[in-house]
C-alpha positions in Angstrom: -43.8 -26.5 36.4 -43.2 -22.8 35.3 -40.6 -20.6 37.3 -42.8 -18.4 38.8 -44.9 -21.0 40.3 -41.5 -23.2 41.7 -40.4 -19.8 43.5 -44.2 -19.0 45.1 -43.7 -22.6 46.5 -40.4 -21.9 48.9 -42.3 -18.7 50.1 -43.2 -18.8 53.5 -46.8 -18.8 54.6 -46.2 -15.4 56.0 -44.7 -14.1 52.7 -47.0 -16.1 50.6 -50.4 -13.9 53.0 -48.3 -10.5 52.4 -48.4 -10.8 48.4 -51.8 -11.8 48.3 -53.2 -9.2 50.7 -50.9 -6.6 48.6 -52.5 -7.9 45.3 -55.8 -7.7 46.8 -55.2 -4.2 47.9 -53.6 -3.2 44.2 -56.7 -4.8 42.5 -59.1 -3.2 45.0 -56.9 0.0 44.5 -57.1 -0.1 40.3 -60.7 -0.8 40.2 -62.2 2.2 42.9 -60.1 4.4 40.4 -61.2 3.5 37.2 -64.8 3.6 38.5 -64.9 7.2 39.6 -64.6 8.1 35.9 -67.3 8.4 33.9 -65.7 6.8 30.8 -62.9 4.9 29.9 -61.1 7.0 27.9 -60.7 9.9 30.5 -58.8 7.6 32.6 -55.2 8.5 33.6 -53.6 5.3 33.6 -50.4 6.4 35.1 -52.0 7.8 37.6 -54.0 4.3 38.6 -50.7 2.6 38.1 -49.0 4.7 40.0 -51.9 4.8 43.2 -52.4 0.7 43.0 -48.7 0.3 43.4 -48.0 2.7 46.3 -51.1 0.6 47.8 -50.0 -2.7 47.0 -46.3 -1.6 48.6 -47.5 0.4 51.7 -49.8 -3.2 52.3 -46.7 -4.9 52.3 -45.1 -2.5 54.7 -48.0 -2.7 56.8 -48.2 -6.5 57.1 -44.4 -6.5 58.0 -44.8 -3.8 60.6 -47.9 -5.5 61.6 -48.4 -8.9 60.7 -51.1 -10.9 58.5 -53.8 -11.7 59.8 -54.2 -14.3 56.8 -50.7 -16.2 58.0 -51.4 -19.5 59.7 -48.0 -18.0 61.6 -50.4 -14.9 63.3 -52.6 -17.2 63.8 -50.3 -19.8 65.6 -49.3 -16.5 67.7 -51.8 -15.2 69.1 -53.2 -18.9 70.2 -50.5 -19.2 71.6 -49.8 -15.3 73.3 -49.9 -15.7 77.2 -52.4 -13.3 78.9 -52.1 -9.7 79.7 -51.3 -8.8 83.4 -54.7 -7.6 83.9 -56.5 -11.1 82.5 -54.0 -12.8 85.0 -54.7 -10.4 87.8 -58.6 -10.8 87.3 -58.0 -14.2 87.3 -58.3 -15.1 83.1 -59.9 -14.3 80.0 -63.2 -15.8 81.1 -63.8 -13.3 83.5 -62.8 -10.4 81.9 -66.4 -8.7 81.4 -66.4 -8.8 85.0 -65.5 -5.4 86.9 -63.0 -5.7 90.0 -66.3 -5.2 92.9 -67.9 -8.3 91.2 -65.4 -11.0 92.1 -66.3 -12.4 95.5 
């Protein structure tokens, strides 16, 4: 097995999510760049270098600040999250289209 795939395999799913919605990003990034020009040639390729990597880094900034929504960890979260006050109070998440004057 090559190295590179025997150290993605000890990532976590959390870490494993933030790479791949950073590469996503730096891809998505590279490519909006190199189609606002009308020819190859013209294209500054430090500059889309340089903008697909501050993407692909602030993505993995936001997904530690944030969270993934891709990681089967998030997901096992926010099953799991208790109830705001106010879904208590009203009585659960079912009713929560209700207003306070429609409960009888």
């Amino acid at each position: 097995m090559p190295e590179g795939l025997k150290f993605w395999k000890h990532l976590s799913p959390f870490t494993k999510a933030a790479f791949k919605r950073a590469l996503k990003t730096v891809a998505q990034t590279a490519l909006a760049l190199l189609l606002t020009h009308d020819r190859i040639s013209v294209v500054d390729w430090r500059y889309v270098i340089d903008a697909a990597s501050m993407a692909g880094l602030l993505s993995i900034l936001t997904s530690v600040s944030a969270g993934v929504p891709e990681s089967p960890l998030q997901r096992q979260d926010e099953i799991a999250a208790p109830q705001s006050p106010l879904q208590i109070q009203e009585g659960g998440a079912s009713d929560e289209n209700h207003g306070p004057d429609e409960h009888a």
